[in-house]
C-alpha positions, 0 to 999 in steps of 0.5 A: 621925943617920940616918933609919929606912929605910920599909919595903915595904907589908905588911912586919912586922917582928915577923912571923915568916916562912918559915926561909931556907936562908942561916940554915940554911947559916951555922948549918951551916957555923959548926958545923963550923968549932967542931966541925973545930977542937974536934976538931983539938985534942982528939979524942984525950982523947974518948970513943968517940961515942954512937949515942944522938944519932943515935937521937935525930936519927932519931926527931925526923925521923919524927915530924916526917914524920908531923906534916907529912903530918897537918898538911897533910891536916888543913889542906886539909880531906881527909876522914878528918882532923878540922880542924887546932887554929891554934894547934896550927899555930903551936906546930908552925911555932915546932916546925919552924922550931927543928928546921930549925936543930938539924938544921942545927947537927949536920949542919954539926958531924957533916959536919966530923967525918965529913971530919976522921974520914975523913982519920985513920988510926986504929982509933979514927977509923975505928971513929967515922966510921959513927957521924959519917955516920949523925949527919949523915943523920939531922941531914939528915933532921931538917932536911928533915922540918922544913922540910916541917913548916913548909911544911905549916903553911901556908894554901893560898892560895884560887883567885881566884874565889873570893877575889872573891867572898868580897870582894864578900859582906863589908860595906864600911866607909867612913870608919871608920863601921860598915856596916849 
């Protein structure tokens, strides 16, 4: 029987960090290895492709823009913004980080569609290669403004002085007693 590996000091297993770009590049690429084989075996019973998706991808990467500026400005306290709910932060990293991945999974799949469309020669295909680019921009975008959300969710880190200082104003505790 093996024995659990010790983790580093100040690692959490249950907390929830930055979203690494491995992750989103896996996604990606799983993505458009299913939808390239999907598509190899069965583009000729599809439909025409729908612009309503890419709409969708648009729109989801402008407001989660808008929510990354805000969120910022309202972190680091610039005047004209009211202070940021936390929890409102943790619903819009949980937001981001979802987002990061969806994005991910259908730029990967409109990535493999714009190749295997851009490798037909016919009307159909090329009628739908406008609309595959434009998913896997948007699908892009979403990635992107995603990645900013949950960049912008963070704390700034205080200066070292300041850090100091409020560690020295701060009661100390020795053997579990209550300071005071």
């Amino acid at each position: 029987m093996s024995q659990p590996q010790a983790r580093p000091p100040g690692s959490d297993p249950a907390r929830m960090g930055p979203t690494r770009p491995a992750t989103l590049a896996v996604a990606a690429l799983a993505a458009a290895a299913l939808i390239w084989l999907l598509v190899t075996a069965a583009y000729s019973y599809l439909p025409p492709l729908p612009w309503l998706p890419v709409v969708t991808l648009a729109g989801l990467a402008v407001i989660e823009g808008y929510l990354a500026y805000s969120t910022r400005a309202r972190i680091a306290g610039r005047p004209g913004h009211e202070p940021v709910n936390p929890l409102l932060v943790a619903r819009f990293v949980v937001l981001a980080k979802s987002s990061a991945l969806a994005g991910a999974i259908f730029a990967g799949g409109y990535a493999a569609l714009s190749g295997w469309l851009f490798l037909k020669p016919t009307r159909a295909a090329a009628e739908d290669l406008p609309v595959a680019v434009a998913g896997l921009l948007a699908a892009a975008a979403l990635m992107l403004a995603a990645l900013w959300l949950e960049r912008s969710c963070r704390v700034p880190q205080q200066p070292d002085d300041e850090r100091g200082r409020d560690d020295r104003e701060r009661p100390e505790r020795a053997g579990g007693e209550r300071a005071g």
